[in-house]
N, C-alpha and C positions, 0 to 999 in steps of 0.2 A: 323528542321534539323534532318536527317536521323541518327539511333545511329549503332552504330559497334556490333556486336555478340562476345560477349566475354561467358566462362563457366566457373561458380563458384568453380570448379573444379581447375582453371586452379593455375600457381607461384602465382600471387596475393592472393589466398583464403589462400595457404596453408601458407603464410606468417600469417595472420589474423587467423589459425583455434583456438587457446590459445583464442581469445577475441569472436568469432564468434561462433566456429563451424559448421563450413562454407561448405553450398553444403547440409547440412541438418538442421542446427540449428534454432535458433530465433525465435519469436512467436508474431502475431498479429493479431488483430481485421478484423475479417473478411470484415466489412466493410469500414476500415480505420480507424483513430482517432486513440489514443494514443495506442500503441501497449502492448500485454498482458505477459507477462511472459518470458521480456527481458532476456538474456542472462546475466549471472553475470560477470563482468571483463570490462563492457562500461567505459570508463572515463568520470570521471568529467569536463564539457565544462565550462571551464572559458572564460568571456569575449565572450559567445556567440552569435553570429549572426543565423537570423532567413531564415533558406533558404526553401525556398518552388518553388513546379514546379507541371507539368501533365503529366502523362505518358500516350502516346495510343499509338495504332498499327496500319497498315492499314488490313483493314475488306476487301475481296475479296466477293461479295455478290452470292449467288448461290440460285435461287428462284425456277427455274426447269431444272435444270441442269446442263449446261453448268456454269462456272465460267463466271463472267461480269466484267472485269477487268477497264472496262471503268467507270465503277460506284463506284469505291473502294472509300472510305470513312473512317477517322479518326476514331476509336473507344477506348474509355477509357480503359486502363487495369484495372482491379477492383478487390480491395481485396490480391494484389500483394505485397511481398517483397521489401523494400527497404530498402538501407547499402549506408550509404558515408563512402570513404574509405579513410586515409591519402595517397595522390599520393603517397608521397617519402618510405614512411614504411609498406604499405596495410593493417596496422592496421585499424578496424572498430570504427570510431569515431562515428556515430549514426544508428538506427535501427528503420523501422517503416512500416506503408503498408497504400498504396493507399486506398482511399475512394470511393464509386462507381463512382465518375464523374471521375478518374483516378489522383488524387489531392494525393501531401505529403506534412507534410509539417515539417521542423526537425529545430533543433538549432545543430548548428556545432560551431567549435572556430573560432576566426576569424583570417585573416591573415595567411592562411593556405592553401596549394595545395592540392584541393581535389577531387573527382572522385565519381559520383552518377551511383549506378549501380541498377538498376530493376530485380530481380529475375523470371525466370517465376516458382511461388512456393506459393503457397495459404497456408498460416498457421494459422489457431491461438489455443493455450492452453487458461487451467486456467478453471474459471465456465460455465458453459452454454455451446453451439455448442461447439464442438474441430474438426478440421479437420488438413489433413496434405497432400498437391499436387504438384506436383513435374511434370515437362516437361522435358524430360532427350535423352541425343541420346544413342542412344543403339550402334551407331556403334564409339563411342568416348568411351570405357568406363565406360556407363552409365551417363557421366555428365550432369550436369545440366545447361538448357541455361539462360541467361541473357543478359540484353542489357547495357552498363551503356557509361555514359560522355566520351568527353576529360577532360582532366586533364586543372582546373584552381582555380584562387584564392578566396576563399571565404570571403575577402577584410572587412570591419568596417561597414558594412552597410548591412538591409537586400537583398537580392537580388533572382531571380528566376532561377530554371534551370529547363528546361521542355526536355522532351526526345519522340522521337518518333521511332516505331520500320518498318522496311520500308518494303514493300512487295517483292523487288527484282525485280519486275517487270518490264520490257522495252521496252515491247511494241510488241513486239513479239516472248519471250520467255522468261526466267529470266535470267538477264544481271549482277545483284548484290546478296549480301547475305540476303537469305529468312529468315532475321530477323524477321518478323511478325505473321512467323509460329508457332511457339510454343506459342504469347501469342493468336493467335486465337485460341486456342487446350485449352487453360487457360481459355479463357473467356464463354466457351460454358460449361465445367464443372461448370465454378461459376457459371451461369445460373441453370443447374439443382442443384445445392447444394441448391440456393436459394427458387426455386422451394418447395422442400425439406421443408424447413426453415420456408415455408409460411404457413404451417398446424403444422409440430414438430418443434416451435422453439428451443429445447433443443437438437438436434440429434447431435450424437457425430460419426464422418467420419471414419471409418479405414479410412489407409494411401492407397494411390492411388499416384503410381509410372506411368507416363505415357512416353512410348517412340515413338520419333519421328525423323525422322532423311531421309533429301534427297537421302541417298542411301532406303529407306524403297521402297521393291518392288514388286508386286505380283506374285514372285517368291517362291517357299517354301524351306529353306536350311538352314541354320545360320543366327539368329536373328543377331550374332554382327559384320555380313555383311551387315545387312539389306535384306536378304531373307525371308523376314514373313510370306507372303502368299497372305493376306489379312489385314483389320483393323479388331482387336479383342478385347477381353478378355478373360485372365483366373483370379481366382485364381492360385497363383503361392507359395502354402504352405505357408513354412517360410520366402520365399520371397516376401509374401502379395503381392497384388492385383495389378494386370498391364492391362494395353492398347496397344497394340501397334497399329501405325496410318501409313498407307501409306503414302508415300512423293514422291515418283519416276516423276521428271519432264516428258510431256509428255507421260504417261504413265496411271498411277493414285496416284494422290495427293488426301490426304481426310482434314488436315488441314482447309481448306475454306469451306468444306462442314459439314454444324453445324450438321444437320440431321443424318451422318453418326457416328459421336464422338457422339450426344445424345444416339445415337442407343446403342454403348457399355457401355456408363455409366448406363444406364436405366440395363445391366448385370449388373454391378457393384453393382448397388443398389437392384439388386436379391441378391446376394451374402451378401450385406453387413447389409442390412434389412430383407431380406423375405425368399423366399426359389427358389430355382432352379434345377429341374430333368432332364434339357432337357442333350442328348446324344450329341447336337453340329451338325458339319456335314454341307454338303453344301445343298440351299434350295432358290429357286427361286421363282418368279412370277408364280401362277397358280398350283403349286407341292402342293403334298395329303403330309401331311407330319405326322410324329410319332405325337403324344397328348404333347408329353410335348416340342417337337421343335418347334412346331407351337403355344405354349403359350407364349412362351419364345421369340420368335422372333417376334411374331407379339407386345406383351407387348414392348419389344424395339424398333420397330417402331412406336406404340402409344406414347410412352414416350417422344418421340424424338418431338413428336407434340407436348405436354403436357408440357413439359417443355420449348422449344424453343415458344409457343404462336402459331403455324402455324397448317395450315389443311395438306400441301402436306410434303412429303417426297423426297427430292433431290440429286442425287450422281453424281458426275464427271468424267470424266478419260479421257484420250486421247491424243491428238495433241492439244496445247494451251490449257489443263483441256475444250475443247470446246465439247464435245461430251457427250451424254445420258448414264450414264451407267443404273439407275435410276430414275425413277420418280411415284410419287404415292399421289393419291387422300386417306386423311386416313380416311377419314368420307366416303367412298363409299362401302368398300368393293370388292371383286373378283367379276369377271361378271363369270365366272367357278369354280367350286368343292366347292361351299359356302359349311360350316359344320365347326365341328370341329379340325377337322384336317387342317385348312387351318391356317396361321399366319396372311391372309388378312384377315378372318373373325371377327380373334380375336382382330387385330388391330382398326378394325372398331368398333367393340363391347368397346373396353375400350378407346377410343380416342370419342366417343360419351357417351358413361357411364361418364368421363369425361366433359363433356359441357351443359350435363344436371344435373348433384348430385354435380358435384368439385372434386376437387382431395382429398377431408381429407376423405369420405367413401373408397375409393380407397387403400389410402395407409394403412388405419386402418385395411381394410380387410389385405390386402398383406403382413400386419405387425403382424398381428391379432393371437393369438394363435390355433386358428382352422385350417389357411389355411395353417400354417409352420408345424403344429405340427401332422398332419392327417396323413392315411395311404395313401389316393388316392395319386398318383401322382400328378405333378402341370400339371393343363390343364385346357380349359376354364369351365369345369364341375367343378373342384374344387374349382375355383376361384367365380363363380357365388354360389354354396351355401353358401359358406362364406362370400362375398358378401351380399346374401338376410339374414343371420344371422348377422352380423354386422352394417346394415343398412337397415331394412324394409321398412323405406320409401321409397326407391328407387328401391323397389323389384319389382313393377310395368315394369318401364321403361326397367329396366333389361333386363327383361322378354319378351320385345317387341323386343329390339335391339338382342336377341337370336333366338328368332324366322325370325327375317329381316334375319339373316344368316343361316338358314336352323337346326338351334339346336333348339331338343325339346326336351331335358332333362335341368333341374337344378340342379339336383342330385349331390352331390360328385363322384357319381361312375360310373352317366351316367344313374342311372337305366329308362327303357323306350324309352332310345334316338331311331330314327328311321330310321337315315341316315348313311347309311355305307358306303359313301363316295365311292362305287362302288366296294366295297370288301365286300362283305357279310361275311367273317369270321370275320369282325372287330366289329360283333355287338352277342351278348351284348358286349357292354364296357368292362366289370370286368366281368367273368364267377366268380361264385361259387366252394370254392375246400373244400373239411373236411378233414382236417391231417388224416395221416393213411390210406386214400383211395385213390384208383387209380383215377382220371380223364383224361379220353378220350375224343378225338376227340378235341384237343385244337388247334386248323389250325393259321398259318403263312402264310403270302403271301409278294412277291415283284411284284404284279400286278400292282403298283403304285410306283415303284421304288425301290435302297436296299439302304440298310443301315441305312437312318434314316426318313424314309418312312410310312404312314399311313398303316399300316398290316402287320407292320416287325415283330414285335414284339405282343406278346399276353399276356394279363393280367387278374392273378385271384387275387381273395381275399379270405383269410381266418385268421382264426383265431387261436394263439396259445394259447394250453390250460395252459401250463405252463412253470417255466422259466427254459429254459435247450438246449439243441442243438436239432438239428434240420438238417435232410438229406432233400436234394432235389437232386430227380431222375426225370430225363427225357427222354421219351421214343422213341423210332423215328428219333432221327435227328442224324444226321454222326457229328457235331460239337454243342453239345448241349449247351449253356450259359444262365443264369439269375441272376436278381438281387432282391434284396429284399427293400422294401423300408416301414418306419413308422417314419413321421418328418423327409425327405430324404432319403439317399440309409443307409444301413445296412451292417457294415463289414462285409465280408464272409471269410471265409478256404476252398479251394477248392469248396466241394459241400457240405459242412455244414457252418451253422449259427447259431450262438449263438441270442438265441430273449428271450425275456422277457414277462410273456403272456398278449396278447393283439391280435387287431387286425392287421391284413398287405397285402399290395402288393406285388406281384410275378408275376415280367415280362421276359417272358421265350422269345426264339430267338432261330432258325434253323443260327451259324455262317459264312453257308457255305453259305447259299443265300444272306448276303451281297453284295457278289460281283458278281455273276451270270445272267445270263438273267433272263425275269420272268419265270416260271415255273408256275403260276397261286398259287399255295398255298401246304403248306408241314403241315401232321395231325399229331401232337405229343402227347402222354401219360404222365401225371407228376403225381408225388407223393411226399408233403411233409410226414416224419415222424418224430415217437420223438425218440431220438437214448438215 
């Protein structure tokens, strides 16, 4: 039987928050079984009866493309939140989380009117992994969904109540509530956490707030309209780390498309394990893109393979979710602009570096104190030396799967690379700067597009000799900007930065060609000094 959408937010929770703390509280075993770091204030179950049941959703399958709704199939929720509630008081009589076959199984009192409700919200504290995830509408408030029972009695005998969450689906368009969406959005996280889990069993999760909600549209305006844009990620400061997922019936729903949520969590886990320089930005099939956009994104669509078990990449949108917006072979690579700069190259490179080494040299490097903590940018330069430093056995393979994409540097900084990706000012890599001198002739180009484009942006490397401030002047450009980066970007003041001596990055940028036609390329002058 199909369960009703109810939000842990809603009268009922706030009755229950003294026992629960409810819409964030409670703690359990990721994989189910007895739950971790219950909440204090549960009551003692006299005379308990043994209530147990199975929670799934329905699965919408998306193989290359198009959603297949004809094919939807029952899937366990796993790892999930579960509260029975006293009907008549919404006190929290038990607390506990599904097992991966999507199983609870709890003691309640008996003789009691009570209400079984599923969180969509992956918790658990205490020793070992911690994580904490949450499926929330952005356009409610922020609450958080859930599916739970009708109300009945939990009578002198054991008994089962099992709950299913229903796709909404009718057959030619959705007809009920798309209850099933939030725990498809649940269950493709749990998959990469587990992912995860399978090399560092001990990783402990920042908290991950995911919003999702049927107004979500790709519109760009007010998130708590549901105007998001797209399905993302940020960091969101003190507001820790969010997702947000298109849902717009019709339109673009991403919900059922795993590939797409793999994609952002694979950010997620830049941010929450490794490192991430990329500038964002929009970036398609076949686009020359910046070094560290097309690390970044092509890693999130490796990831999305890597973690989901699959070769292609799938995305939806349209009339009946029936249409291509996406589709991608991730073991092949671009049949155009192989190199660097591509996100297809790099996808390919770490979605096969993957199936041949496994995923623990991988995350080792990406976790690794060379490739977090360097001056280079992330890009697949930096990622491949620390790579061949953190796992030499696999330096071979590496080494081929870079050359199949037209890279022929390993270097951190590129040194040698020979492919300019059809902008000849984009090579070398890393030019050379010595503080206190001027360098010239440091060329910018939007010959491959602006803003976050392979030759937007230009990058030296030098060295500060000690620890003290530091001007950066640029010579040449009507809007001149840069950033500095060692183990990430480097706060700045205006055009001074405080550095500490070592080595660094300095990625300098013409702001006006952003948004401009091409111009072929603009020659700029810099100068770090020590002030």
């Amino acid at each position: 039987m199909s369960q009703k959408f109810s939000f842990a937010f809603g009268a009922a929770c706030i009755a229950a928050a003294l026992l629960a703390g409810c819409g964030g509280g409670g703690g359990g075993g990721g994989g189910g079984g007895l739950p971790i770091g219950l909440p204090i204030g549960l009551p003692i179950v006299l005379n308990p009866v043994a209530l147990s049941g199975k929670a799934t959703y329905d699965s919408v399958p998306n193989n290359n493309g198009p959603l297949v709704y004809a094919n939807t199939t029952a899937k366990p929720v796993r790892g999930a939140t579960v509260e029975v509630l006293d009907a008549n008081t919404s006190a929290q009589l038990a607390l506990t989380t599904t097992d991966d076959g999507g199983n609870y199984t709890v003691s309640v009192p008996g003789n009691t009117n009570i209400i079984v409700r599923v969180r969509a919200q992956l918790t658990r504290i205490g020793a070992g992994a911690t994580w904490d995830v949450t499926v929330r509408d952005n356009t409610r408030s922020d609450a958080m969904y859930s599916m739970q029972s009708a109300s009945f009695s939990s009578g002198s005998a054991a008994l089962t109540r099992d709950l299913r969450a229903d796709s909404g689906w009718g057959g030619s368009g959705y007809s009920g509530t798309r209850v099933a969406a939030p725990f498809a959005v649940l269950d493709t996280v749990y998959t990469s956490m587990q992912k995860v889990l399978s090399v560092a069993p001990a990783s402990t999760f920042p908290s991950l707030k995911v919003f999702w909600s049927i107004k979500n549209a790709p519109f760009a305006g007010s998130l708590a309209e549901g105007q998001i844009g797209t399905t993302f990620f940020f960091n969101n400061g003190s507001n820790g780390r969010q997702i947000y997922v298109l849902g717009k019936e019709n339109t673009d729903t991403d919900e059922f498309d795993a590939s797409v949520i793999a994609h952002e969590w694979g950010h997620y886990y830049q941010s929450a394990f490794s490192r991430d320089d990329s500038i964002g930005g929009e970036h398609s099939t076949g686009d020359r893109l910046d070094r560290r956009v097309a690390f970044s994104e092509g890693w999130g669509n490796a990831w999305s393979g890597i973690a989901l078990n699959r070769s292609s990449y799938a995305d939806s949108y349209g009339e009946r979710q029936g249409n291509v917006l996406n589709f991608m072979d991730l073991a092949a690579g671009p049949l155009i602009n192989l190199g660097w700069f591509s996100e297809e190259s790099v996808q390919s490179i770490l979605w096969n570096l993957n199936r041949q080494a496994g995923f623990k040299p991988i995350h080792d490097t990406l976790t690794g104190f060379q490739f977090r903590s360097g001056a280079p940018v992330t890009s697949i330069h930096a990622f491949a030396a620390a790579f061949k430093a953190t796992s030499p056995a696999n330096g071979l393979a590496l080494t081929s799967l870079l050359n199949a994409q037209s890279i022929t540097s390993s270097d951190a900084y590129g040194t040698g690379e020979s492919n300019d990706g059809g902008v000849p000012s984009a090579l070398p890599v890393y030019r050379s700067l010595a503080v206190g001198a001027t360098t010239g002739n440091v060329c910018v180009s939007n010959a491959a597009g602006t803003g976050n484009k392979h030759g937007n942006i230009a990058y030296l490397r030098f060295i500060a000799p000690a620890d003290r401030e530091y001007q950066v002047s640029i010579g040449g450009a009507t809007a001149p900007d840069f950033d500095v980066f060692r183990g990430g970007e480097v706060a700045r003041s205006g055009n001074q930065v405080s550095l500490s001596a070592g080595e660094y990055v300095l990625a300098v940028r013409e702001a006006v060609m952003a948004s401009s036609p091409p111009i072929a390329q603009k020659c700029l002058t810099v100068l770090v000094q020590q002030q």
